[in-house]
C-alpha positions in Angstrom: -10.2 16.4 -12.2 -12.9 15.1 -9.9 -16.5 15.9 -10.9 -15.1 17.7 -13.9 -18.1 20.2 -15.8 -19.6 20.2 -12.2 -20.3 23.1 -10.3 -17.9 21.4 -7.4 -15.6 20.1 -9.7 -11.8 19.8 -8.1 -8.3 20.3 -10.2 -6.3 18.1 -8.5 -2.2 18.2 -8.3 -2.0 20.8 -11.0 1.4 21.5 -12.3 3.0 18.4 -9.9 6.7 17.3 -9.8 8.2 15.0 -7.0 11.4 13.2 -7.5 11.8 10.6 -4.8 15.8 8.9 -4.5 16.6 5.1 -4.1 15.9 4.9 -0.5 14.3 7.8 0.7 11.4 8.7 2.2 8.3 11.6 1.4 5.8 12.1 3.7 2.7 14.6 1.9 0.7 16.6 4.3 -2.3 18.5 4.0 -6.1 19.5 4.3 -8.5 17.2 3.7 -8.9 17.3 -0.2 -5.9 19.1 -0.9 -4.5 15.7 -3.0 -2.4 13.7 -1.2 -4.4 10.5 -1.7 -4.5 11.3 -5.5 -1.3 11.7 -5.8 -0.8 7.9 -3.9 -3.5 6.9 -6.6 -1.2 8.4 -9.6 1.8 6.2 -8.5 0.2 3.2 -7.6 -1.2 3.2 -11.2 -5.1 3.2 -9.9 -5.9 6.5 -11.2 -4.1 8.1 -14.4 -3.6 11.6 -15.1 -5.3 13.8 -17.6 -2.5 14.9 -18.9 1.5 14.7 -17.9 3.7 11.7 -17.1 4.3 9.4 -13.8 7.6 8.1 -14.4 8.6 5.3 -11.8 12.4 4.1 -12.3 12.4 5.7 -15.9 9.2 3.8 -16.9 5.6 6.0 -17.7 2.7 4.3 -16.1 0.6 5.9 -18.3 -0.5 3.8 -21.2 0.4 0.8 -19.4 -2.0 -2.1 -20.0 -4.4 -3.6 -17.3 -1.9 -6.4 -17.1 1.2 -3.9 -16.9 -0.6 -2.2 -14.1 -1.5 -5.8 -12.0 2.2 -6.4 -12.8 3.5 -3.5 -11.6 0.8 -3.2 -8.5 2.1 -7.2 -7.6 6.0 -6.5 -7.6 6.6 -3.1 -7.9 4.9 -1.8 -5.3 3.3 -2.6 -1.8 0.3 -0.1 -0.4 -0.9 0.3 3.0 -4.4 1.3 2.5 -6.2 3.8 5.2 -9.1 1.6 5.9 -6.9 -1.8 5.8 -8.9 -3.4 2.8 -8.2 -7.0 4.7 -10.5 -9.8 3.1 -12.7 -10.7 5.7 -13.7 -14.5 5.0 -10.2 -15.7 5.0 -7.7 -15.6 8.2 -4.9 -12.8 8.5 -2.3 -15.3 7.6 -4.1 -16.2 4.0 -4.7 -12.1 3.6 -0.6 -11.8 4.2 0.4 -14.8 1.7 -2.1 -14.1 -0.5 0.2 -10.9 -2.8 2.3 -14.0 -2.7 0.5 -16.3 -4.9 0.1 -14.0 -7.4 3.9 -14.6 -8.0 3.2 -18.6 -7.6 5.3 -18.4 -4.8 5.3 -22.1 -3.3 2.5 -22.1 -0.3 5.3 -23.1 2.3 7.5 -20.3 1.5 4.9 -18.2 1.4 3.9 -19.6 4.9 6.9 -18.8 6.5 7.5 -15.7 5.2 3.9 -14.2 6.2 4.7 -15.7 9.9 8.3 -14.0 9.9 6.7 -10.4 8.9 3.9 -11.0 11.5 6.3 -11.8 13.7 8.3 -8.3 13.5 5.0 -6.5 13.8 3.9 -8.7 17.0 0.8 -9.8 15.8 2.0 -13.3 15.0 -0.2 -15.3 17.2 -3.8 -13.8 15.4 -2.2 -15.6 12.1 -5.6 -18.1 12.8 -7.6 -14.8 13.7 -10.2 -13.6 11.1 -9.8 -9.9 10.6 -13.7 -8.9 12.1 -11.4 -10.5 15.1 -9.1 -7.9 16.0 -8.6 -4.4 16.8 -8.1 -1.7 14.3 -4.5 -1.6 15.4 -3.9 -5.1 14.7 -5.8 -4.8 11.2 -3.6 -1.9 10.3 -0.6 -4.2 11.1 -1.8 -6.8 9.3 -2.4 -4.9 6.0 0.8 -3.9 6.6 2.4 -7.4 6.5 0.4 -8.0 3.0 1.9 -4.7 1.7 5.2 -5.9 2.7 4.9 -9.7 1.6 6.8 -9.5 -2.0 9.4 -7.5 -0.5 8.0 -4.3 -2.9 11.0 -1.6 -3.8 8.3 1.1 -3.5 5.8 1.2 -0.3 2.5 3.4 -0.4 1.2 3.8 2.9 -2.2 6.0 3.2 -1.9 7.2 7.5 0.0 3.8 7.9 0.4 4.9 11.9 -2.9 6.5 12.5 -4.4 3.2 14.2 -0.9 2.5 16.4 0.3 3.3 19.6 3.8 4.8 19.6 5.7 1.6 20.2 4.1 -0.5 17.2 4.0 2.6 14.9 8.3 2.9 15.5 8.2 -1.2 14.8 6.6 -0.2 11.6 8.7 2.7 10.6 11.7 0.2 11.4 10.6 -2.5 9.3 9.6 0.2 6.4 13.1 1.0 6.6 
C-alpha cells in the first residue's frame, strides 16, 4: 500500500504471481501508477510486501536482514535505474568499478573490466568524464555498465532504452543478453 489510511491511498500488485525461467526475459507495461516500478522494488529487495512471498531461486527476500539484502543487491542482482543514479563527484569509470569493490575485487581487475563493458556500450573514451559531462544517453549507458559490473544473474532495468537511439539501445539489449 502507498499512503495507506489516506484518502488517496494505492493497493499495489494485489494478488501478484510472475515466474520468470533461467534466461528469460519479462518486460511489464503499463499506466503510470499501475505498479510496474513496485514490483522492480519487490525484487530488488528495496521495498517488502505487506503480505505474501518474493521468492528469487527458491530463497524468500522477506525477512532477510539489512546485510542479506546489501548481499543480495551486490551479487545477485544488477539494476538500471530510470534516472541513472551515477555519483556525480567521482568519474564514470570509478561509478562502473565501484559495485566492484564491494566484492574487494582487486582495483586492476576491476579497471579493466569497467573499460571492457564501456567499451561494448561505446562510451569508453568518457571513462575520465564526470557524469554532469555527458548526455543523458551516455549517463544511461553508463549506469548500465555499473549494473552490469559483477556480472549479476538477475538485471533490473527501470526504461533502460528510453534515453537511446535505436543503434545503442540494440547494443544494450545484446549485451543484456
Amino acid at each position: 500500500y502507498y499512503d495507506k489510511g489516506k484518502p488517496n491511498e494505492v493497493h499495489a500488485l494485489k494478488d501478484v504471481s510472475i515466474e520468470i525461467p533461467r534466461g528469460g526475459y519479462v518486460s511489464f507495461f503499463g499506466p503510470s501508477g499501475c505498479g510496474k516500478s513496485t514490483m522492480l522494488y519487490m525484487i530488488s529487495g528495496v521495498e517488502e510486501p505487506e503480505a505474501g512471498k518474493v521468492l528469487i531461486n527458491g530463497q524468500n527476500l522477506v525477512g532477510f536482514s539489512e546485510k542479506e539484502l546489501a548481499i543480495y543487491r551486490q551479487v545477485g542482482i544488477g539494476i538500471v535505474f530510470q534516472n541513472f543514479n551515477l555519483i556525480p563527484s567521482i568519474k564514470v569509470l570509478e561509478n562502473v568499478m565501484l559495485p566492484m569493490s564491494f566484492l574487494g575485487i582487486a582495483t586492476e581487475k576491476r579497471r579493466i573490466r569497467a573499460m571492457e563493458i564501456l567499451e561494448r556500450l561505446g562510451i569508453s573514451q568518457f571513462a575520465d568524464r564526470y557524469p554532469y559531462e555527458l548526455s543523458g544517453g551516455q549517463q544511461q549507458r553508463v549506469g548500465i555498465a555499473r549494473a552490469l559490473s559483477n556480472d549479476p544473474p538477475i538485471i533490473l532495468a527501470d526504461e533502460p532504452l528510453g534515453n537511446l537511439d535505436s543503434t545503442n539501445a540494440q547494443n544494450v539489449l545484446d549485451l543484456f543478453n
